[in-house]
C-alpha positions as CSV (number, residue, x, y, z in Angstrom):
1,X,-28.8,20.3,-37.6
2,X,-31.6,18.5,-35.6
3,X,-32.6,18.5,-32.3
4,X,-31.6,14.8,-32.0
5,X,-28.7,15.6,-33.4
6,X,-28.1,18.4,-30.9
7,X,-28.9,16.3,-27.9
8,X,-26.8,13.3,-28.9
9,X,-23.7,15.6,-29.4
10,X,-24.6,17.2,-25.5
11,X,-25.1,14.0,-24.6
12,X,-21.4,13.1,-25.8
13,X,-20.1,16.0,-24.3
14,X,-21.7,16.2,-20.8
15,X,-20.3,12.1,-20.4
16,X,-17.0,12.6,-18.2
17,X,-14.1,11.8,-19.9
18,X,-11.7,8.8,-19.1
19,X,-9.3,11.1,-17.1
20,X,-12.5,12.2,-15.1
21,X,-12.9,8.7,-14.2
22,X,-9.5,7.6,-13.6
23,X,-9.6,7.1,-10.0
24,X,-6.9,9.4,-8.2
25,X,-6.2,8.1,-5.1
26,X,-5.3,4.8,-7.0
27,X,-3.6,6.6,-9.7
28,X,-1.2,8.1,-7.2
29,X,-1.3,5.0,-4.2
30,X,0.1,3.0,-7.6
31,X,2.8,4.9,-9.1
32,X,4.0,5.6,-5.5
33,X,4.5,1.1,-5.1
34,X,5.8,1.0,-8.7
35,X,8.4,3.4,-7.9
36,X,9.1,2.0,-4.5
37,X,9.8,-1.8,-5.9
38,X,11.8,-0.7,-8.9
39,X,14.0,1.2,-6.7
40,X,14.0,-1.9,-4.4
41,X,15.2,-3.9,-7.0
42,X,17.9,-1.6,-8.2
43,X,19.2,-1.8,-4.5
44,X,18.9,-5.7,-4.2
45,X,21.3,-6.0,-7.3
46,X,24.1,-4.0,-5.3
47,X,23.7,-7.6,-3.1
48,X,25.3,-10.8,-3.3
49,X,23.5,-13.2,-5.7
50,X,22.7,-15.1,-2.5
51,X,21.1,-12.5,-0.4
52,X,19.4,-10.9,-3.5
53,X,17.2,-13.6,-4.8
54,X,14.5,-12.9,-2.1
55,X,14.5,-9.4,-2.6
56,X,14.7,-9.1,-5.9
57,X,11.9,-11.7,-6.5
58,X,9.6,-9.7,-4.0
59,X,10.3,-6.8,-5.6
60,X,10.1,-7.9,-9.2
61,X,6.6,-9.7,-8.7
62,X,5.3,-5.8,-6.5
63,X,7.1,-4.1,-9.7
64,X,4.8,-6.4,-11.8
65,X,1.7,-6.1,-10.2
66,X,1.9,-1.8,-9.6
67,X,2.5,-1.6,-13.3
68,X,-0.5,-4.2,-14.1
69,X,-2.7,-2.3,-11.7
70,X,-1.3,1.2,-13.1
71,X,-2.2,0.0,-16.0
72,X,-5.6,-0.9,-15.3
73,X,-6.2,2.5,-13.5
74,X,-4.9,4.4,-16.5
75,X,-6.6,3.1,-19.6
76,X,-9.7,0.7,-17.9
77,X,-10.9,3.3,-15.4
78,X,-14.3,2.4,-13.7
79,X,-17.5,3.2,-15.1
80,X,-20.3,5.2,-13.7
81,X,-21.4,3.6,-10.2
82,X,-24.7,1.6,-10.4
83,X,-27.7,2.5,-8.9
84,X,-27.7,1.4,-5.2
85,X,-30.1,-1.4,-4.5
86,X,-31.7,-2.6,-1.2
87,X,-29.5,-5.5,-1.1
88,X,-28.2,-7.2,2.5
89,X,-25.1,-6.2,3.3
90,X,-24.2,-10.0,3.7
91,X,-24.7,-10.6,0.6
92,X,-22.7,-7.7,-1.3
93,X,-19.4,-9.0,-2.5
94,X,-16.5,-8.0,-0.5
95,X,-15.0,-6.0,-3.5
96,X,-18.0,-3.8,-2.8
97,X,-17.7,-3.8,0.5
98,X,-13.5,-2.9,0.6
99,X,-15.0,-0.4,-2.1
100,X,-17.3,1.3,0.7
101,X,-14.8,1.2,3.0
102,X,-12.0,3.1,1.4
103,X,-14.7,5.4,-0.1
104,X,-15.7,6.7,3.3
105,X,-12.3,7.6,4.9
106,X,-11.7,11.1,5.2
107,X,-8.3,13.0,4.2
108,X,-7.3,13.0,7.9
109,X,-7.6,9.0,8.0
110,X,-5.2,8.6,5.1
111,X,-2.8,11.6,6.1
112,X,-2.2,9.6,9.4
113,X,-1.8,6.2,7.4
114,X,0.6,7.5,5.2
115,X,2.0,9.6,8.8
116,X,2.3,6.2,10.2
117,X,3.7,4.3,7.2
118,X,6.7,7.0,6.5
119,X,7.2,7.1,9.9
120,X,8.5,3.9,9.9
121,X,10.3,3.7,7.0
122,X,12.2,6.9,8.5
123,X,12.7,4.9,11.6
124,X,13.6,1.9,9.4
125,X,16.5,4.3,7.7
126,X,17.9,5.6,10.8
127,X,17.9,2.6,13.2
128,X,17.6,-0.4,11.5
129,X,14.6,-3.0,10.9
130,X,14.7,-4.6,14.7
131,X,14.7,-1.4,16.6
132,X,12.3,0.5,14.3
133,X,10.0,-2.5,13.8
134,X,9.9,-2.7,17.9
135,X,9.3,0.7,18.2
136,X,6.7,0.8,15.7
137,X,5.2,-1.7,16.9
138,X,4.2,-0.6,20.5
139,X,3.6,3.2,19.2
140,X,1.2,1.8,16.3
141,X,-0.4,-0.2,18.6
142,X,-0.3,1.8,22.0
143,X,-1.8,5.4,20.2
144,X,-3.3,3.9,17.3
145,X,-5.2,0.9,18.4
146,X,-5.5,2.0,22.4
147,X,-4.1,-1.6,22.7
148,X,-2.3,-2.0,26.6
149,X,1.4,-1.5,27.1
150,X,1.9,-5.2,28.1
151,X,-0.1,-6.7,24.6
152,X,1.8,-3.7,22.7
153,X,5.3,-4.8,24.3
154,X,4.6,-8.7,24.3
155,X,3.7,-8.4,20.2
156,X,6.4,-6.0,19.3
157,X,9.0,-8.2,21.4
158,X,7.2,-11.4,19.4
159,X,7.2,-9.7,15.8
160,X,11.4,-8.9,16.2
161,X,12.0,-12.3,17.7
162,X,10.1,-14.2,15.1
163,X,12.2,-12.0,12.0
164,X,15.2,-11.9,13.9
165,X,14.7,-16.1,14.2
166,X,13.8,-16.3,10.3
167,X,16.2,-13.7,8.6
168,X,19.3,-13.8,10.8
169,X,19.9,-17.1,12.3
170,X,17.8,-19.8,9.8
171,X,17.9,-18.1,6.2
172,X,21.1,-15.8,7.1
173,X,20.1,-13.2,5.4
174,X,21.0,-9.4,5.9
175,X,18.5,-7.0,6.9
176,X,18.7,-3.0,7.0
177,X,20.9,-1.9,9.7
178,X,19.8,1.7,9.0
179,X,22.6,4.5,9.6
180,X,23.3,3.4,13.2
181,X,24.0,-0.1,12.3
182,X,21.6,-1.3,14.9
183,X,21.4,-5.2,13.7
């Protein structure tokens, strides 16, 4: 065998694989949402055809787009990053600049995100959407955001208002009442 030979076969071999590139954090963020609309839309069909058309259509077009996107993680992964340029950050596109973004959090900035996120969904389960989305709210915005109790109160009491005036008394739709039936 020659060298070139030799080298070119290295070459191949040293390249990372498509699983090696397959970005994780999307890989799992992805599959997490695909599983979370389809079992959406497997709840939504227990409803009456009335009150199911929202949810199910919401959750069909997230089911959609999570498999699209899985898809595109799974057998399109990114290539090798590009060299970095000295290009004003003004005029980097903001798919770069998301890219950046979500590049440089740490593992404790997601494990509070995802903290935060169940959190309310556990709240959501137990107390209903009102109470949990109030609660939420001012917590979120009180410890996360250092955001005053008046401005956390005032939005929280604005955010259940404004979905209590759209879902219950215009559309007349049911929303989660959790286990305590807090609606």
């Amino acid at each position: 065998m020659s060298t070139e030979a030799i080298s070119a076969i290295s070459a191949i071999r040293a390249a990372p694989g498509r699983w090696a590139r397959v970005n994780k954090s999307d890989l799992i963020i992805t599959a997490f949402l695909l599983i979370m609309f389809l079992a959406a839309m497997i709840m939504a069909t227990e409803w009456k055809p009335l009150a199911a058309y929202f949810p199910l259509g919401v959750s069909a077009l997230g089911a959609a787009a999570s498999g699209t996107f899985l898809v595109r993680v799974l057998f399109f992964p990114r290539s090798a990053e590009a060299p970095k340029t000295n290009m004003p950050e003004e005029a980097r596109s903001m798919a770069d600049q998301e890219y950046e973004f979500f590049r440089s959090l740490t593992n404790r900035d997601w494990i509070v995100a995802v903290a935060w996120l169940g959190g309310f969904y556990v709240a959501l389960s137990f107390a209903g959407i009102y109470v949990a989305m109030a609660v939420f709210t001012v917590a979120y915005l009180k410890i996360q955001a250092s955001r005053s109790w008046f401005f956390a109160s005032v939005y929280a009491a604005l955010l259940a208002g404004i979905t209590f005036l759209i879902f219950s008394t215009l559309l007349k739709l049911p929303l989660p009442g959790g286990l305590l039936g807090l609606t």
